[in-house]
PDB file as gemmi writes it, atoms N, CA and C in Angstrom:
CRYST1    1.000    1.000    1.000  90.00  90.00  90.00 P 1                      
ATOM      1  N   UNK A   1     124.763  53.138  90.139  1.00  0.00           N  
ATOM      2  CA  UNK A   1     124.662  54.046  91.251  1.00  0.00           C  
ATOM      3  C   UNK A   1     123.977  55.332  90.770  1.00  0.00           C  
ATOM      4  N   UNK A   2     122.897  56.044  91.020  1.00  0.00           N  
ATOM      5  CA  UNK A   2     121.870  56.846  91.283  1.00  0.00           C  
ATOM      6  C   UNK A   2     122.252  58.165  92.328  1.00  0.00           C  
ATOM      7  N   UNK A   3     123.025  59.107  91.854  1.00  0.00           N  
ATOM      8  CA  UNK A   3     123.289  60.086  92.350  1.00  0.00           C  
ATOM      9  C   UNK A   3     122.286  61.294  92.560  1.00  0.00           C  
ATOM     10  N   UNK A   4     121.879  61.884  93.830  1.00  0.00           N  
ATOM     11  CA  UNK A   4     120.920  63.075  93.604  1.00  0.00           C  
ATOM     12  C   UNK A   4     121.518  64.460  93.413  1.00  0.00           C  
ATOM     13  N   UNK A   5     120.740  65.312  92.834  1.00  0.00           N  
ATOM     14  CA  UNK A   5     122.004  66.094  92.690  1.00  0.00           C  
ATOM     15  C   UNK A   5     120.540  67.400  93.038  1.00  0.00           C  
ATOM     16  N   UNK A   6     120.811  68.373  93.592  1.00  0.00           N  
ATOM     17  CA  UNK A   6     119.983  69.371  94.706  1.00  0.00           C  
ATOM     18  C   UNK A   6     120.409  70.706  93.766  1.00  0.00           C  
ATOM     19  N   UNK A   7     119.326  71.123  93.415  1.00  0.00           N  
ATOM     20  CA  UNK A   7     119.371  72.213  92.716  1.00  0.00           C  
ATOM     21  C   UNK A   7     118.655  73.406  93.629  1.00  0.00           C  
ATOM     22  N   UNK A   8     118.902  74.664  93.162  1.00  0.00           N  
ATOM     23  CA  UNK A   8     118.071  76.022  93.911  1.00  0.00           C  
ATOM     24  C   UNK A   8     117.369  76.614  92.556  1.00  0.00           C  
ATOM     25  N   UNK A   9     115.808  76.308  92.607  1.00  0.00           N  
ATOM     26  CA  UNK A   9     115.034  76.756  91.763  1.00  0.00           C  
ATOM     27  C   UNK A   9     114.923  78.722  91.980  1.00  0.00           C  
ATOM     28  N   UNK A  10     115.119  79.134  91.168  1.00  0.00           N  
ATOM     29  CA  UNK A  10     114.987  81.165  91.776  1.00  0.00           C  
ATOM     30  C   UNK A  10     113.726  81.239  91.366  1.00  0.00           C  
ATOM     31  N   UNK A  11     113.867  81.803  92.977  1.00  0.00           N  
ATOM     32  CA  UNK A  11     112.311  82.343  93.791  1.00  0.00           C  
ATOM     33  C   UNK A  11     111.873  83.823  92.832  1.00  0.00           C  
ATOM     34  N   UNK A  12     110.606  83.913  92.331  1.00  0.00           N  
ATOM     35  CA  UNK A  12     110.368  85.292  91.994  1.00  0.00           C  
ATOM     36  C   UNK A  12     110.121  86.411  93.280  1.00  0.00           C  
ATOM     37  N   UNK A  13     110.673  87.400  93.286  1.00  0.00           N  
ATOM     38  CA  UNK A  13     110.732  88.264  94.444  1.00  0.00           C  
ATOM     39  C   UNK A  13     110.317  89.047  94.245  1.00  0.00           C  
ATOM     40  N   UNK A  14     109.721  90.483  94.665  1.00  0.00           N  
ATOM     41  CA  UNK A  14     109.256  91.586  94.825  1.00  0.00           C  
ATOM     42  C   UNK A  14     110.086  92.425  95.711  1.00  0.00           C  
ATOM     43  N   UNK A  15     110.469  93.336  95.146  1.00  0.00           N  
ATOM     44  CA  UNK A  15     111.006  94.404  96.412  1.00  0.00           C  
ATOM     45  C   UNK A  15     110.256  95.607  95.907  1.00  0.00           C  
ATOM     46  N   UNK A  16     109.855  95.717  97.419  1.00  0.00           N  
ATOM     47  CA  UNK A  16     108.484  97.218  97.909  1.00  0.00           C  
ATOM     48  C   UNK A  16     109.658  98.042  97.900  1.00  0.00           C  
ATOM     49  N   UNK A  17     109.256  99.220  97.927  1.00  0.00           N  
ATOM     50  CA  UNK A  17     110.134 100.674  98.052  1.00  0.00           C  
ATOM     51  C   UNK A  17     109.979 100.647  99.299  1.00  0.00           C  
ATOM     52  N   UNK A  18     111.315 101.259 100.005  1.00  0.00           N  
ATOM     53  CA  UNK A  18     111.719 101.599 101.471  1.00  0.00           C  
ATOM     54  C   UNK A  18     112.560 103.286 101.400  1.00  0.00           C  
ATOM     55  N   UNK A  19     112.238 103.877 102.295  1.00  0.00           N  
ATOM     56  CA  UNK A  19     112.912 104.992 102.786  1.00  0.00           C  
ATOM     57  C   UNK A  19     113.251 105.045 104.366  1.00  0.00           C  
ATOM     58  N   UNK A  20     113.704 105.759 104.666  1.00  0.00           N  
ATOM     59  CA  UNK A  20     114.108 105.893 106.358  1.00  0.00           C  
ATOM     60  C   UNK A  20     113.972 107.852 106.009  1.00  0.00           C  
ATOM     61  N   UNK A  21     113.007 107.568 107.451  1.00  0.00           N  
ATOM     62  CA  UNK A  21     112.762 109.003 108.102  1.00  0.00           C  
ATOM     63  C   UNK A  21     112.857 109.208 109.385  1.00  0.00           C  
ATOM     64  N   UNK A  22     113.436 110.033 109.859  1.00  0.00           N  
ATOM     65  CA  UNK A  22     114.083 110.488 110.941  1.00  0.00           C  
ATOM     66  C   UNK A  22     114.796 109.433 111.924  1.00  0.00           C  
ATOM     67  N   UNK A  23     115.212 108.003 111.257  1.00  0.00           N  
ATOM     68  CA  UNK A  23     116.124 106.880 111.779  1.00  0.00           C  
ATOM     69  C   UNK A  23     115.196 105.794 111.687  1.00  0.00           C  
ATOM     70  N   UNK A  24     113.744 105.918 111.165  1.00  0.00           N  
ATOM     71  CA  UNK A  24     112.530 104.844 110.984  1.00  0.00           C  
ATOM     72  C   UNK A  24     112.908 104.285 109.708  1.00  0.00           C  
ATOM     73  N   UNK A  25     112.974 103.145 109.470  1.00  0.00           N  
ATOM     74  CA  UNK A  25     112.533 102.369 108.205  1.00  0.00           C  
ATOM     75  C   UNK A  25     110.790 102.402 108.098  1.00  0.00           C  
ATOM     76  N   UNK A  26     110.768 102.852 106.575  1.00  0.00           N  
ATOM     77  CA  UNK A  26     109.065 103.056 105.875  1.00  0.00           C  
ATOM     78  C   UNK A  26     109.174 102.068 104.893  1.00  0.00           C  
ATOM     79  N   UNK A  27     108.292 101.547 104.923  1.00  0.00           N  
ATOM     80  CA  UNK A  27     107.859 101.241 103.597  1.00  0.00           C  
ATOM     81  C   UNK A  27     106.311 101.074 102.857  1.00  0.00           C  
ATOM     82  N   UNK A  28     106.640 101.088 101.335  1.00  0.00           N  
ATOM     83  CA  UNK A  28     105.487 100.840 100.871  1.00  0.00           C  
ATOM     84  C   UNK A  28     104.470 100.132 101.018  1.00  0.00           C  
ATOM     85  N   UNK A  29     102.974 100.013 101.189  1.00  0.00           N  
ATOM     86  CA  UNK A  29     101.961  98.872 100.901  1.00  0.00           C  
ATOM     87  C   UNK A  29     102.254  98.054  99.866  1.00  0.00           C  
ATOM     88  N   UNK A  30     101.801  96.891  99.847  1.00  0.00           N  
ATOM     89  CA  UNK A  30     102.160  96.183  99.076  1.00  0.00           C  
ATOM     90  C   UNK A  30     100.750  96.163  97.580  1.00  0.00           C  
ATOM     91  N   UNK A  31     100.094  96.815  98.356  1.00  0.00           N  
ATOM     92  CA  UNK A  31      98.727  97.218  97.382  1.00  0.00           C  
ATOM     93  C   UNK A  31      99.275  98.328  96.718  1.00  0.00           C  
ATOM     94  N   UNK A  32     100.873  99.001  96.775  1.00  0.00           N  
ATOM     95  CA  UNK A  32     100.956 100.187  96.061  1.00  0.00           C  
ATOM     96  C   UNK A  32     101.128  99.587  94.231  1.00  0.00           C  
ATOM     97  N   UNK A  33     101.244  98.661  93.972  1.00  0.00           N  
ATOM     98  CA  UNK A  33     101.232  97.629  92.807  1.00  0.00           C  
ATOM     99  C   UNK A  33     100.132  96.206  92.908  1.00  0.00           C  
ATOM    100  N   UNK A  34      98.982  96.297  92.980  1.00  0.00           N  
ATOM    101  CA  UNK A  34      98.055  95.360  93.210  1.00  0.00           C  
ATOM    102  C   UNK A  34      98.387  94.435  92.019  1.00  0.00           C  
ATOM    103  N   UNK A  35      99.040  94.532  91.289  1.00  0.00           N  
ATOM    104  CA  UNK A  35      98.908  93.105  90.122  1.00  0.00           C  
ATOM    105  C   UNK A  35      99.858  92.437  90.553  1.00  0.00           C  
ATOM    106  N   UNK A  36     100.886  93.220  91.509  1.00  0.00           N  
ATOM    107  CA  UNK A  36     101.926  92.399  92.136  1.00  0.00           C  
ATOM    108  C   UNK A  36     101.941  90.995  93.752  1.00  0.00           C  
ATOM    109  N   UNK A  37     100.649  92.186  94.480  1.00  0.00           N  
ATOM    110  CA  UNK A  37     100.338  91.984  95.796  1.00  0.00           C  
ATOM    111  C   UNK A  37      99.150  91.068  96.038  1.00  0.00           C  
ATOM    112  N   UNK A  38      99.776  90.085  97.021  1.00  0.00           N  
ATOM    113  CA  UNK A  38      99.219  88.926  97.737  1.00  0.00           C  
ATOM    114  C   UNK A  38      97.720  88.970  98.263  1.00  0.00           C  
ATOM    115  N   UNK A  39      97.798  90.478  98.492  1.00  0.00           N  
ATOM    116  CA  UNK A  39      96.073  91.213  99.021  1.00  0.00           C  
ATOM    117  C   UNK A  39      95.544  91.996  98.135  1.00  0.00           C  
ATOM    118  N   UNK A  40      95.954  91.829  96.731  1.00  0.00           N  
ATOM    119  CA  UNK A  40      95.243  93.165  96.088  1.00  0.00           C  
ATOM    120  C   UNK A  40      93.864  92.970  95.904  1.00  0.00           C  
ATOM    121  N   UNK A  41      92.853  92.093  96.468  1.00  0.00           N  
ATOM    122  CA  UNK A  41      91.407  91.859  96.847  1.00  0.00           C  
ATOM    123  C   UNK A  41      90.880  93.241  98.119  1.00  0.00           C  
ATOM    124  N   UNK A  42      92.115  93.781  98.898  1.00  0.00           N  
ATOM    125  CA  UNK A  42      92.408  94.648  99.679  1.00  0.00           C  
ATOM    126  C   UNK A  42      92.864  95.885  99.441  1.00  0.00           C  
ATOM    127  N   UNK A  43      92.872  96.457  98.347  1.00  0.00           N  
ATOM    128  CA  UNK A  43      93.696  97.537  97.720  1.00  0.00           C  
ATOM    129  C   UNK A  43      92.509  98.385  97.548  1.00  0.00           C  
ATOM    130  N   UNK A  44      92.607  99.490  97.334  1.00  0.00           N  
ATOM    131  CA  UNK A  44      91.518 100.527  97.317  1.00  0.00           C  
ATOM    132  C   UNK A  44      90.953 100.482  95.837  1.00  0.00           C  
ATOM    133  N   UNK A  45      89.958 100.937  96.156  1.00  0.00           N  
ATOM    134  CA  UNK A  45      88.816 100.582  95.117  1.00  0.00           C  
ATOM    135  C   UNK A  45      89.150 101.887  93.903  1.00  0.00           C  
ATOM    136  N   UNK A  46      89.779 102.846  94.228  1.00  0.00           N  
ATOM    137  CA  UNK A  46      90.573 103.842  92.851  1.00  0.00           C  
ATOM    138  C   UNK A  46      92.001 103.081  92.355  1.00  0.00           C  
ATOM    139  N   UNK A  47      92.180 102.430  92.878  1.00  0.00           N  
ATOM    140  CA  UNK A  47      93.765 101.908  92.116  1.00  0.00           C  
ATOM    141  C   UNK A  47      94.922 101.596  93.166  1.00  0.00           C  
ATOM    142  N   UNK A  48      95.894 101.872  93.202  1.00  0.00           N  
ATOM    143  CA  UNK A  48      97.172 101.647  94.327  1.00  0.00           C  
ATOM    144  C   UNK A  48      96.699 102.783  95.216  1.00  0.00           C  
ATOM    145  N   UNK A  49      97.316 101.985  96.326  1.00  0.00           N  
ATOM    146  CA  UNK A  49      97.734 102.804  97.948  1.00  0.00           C  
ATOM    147  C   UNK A  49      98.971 103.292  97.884  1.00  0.00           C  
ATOM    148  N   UNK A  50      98.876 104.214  98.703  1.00  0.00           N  
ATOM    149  CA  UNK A  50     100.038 105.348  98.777  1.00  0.00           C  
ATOM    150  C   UNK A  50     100.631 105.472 100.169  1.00  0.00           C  
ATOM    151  N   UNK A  51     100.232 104.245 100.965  1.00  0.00           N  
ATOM    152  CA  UNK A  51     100.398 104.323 102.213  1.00  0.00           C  
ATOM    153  C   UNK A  51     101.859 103.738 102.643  1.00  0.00           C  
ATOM    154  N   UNK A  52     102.558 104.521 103.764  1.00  0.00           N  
ATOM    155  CA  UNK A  52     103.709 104.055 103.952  1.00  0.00           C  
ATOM    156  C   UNK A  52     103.452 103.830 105.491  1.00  0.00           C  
ATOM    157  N   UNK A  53     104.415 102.317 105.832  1.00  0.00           N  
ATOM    158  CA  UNK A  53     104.645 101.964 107.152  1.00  0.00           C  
ATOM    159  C   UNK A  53     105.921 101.945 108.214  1.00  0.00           C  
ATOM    160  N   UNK A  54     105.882 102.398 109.204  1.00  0.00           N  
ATOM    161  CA  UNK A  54     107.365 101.779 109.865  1.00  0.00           C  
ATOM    162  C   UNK A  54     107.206 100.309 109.945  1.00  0.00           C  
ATOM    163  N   UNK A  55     108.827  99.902 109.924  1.00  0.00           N  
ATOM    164  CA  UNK A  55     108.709  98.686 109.939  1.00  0.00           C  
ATOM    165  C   UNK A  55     110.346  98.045 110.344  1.00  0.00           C  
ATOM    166  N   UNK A  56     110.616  96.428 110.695  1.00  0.00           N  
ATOM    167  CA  UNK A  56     111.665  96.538 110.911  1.00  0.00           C  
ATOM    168  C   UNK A  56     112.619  96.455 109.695  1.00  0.00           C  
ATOM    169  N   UNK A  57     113.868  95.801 110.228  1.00  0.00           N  
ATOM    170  CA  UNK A  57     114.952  95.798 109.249  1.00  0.00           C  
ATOM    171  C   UNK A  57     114.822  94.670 108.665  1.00  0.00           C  
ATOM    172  N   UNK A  58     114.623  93.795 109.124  1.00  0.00           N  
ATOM    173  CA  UNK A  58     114.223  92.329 108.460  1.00  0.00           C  
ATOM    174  C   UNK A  58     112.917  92.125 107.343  1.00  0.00           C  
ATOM    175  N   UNK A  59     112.255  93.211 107.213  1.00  0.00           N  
ATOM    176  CA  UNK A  59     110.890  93.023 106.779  1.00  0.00           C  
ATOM    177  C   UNK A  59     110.812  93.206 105.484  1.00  0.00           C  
ATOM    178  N   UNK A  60     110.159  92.285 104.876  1.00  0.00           N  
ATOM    179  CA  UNK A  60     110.791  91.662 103.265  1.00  0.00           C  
ATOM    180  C   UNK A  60     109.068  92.742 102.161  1.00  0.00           C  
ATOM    181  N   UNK A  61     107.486  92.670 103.330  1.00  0.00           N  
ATOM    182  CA  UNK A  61     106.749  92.990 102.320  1.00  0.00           C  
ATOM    183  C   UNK A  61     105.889  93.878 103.887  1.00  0.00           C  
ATOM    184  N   UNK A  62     104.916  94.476 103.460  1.00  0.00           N  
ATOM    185  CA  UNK A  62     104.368  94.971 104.681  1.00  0.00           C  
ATOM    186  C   UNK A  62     102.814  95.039 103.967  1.00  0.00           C  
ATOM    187  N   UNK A  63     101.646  95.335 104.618  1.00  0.00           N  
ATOM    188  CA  UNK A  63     100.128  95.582 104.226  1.00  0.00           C  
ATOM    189  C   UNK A  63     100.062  96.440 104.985  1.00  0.00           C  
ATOM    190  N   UNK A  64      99.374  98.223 104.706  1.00  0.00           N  
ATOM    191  CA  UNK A  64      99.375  99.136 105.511  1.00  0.00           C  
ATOM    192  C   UNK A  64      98.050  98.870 106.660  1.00  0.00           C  
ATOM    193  N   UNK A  65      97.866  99.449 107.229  1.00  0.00           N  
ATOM    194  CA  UNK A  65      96.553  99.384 108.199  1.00  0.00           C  
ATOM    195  C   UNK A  65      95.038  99.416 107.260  1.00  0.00           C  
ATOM    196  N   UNK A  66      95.259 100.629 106.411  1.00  0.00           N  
ATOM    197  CA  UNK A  66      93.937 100.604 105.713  1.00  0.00           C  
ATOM    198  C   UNK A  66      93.643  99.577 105.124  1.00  0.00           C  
ATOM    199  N   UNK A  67      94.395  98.656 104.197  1.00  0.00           N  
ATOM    200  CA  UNK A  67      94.527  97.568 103.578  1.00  0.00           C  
ATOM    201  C   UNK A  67      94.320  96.550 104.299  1.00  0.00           C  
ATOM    202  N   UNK A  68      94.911  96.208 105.552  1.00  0.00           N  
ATOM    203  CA  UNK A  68      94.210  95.562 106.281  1.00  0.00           C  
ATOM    204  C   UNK A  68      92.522  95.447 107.087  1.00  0.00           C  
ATOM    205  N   UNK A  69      92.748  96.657 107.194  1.00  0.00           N  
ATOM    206  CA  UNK A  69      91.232  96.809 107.663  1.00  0.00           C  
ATOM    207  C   UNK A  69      90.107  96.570 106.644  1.00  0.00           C  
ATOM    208  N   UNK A  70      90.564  96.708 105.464  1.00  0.00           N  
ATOM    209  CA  UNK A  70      89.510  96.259 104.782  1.00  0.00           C  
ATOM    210  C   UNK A  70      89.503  94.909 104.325  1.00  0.00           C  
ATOM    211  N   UNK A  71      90.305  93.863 105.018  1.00  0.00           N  
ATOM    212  CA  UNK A  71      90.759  92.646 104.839  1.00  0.00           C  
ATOM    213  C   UNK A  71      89.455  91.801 106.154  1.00  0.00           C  
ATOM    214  N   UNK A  72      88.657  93.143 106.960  1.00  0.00           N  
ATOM    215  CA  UNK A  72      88.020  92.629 108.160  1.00  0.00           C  
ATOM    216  C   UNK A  72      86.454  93.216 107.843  1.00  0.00           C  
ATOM    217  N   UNK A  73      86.129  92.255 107.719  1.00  0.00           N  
ATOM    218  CA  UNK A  73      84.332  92.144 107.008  1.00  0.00           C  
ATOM    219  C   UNK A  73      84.233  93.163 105.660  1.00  0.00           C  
ATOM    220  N   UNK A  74      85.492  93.446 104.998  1.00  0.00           N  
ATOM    221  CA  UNK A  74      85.627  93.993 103.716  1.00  0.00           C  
ATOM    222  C   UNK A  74      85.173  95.581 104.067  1.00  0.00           C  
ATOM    223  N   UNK A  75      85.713  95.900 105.055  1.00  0.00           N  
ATOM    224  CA  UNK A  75      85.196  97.539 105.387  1.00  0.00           C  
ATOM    225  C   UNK A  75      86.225  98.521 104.612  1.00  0.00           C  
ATOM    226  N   UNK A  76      85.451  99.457 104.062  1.00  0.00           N  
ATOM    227  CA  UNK A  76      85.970 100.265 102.688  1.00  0.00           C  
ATOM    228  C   UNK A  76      86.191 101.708 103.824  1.00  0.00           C  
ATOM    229  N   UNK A  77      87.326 102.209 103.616  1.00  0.00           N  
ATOM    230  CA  UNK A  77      87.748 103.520 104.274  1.00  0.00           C  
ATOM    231  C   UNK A  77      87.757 104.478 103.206  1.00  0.00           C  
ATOM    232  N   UNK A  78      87.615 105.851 103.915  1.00  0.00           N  
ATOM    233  CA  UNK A  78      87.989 106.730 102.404  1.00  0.00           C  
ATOM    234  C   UNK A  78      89.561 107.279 103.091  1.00  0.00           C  
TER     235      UNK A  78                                                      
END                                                                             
């Protein structure tokens, strides 16, 4: 008899920095550590973003607007 036996492999995680301002949850870009982040092809062309977002309570990673926008025909903001 051939028993399976179900293991939980641990997930590598990232936790972005969060603050709350004036009852808003913020948080960091995820380009604020590009060797870490899923878009750092999107991260500004001097180094990390400094950009913070509202966001909800559930929200595990966020990409700020600028970071995104340059995710759309690669348009560079200053």
């Amino acid at each position: 008899m051939i028993r399976l036996i179900q293991t939980k492999m641990a997930k590598k995680t990232t936790h972005w920095k969060t603050k709350d301002v004036n009852g808003m949850r913020m948080m960091i870009c995820q380009n604020s550590k590009p060797t870490m982040s899923k878009y750092s092809e999107f991260a500004p062309e001097d180094g990390e973003c400094d950009e913070w977002s509202e966001v909800g309570t559930d929200t595990t990673a966020s990409l700020c607007w600028r970071c995104t926008a340059r995710s759309v025909n690669n348009i560079r903001l200053k």
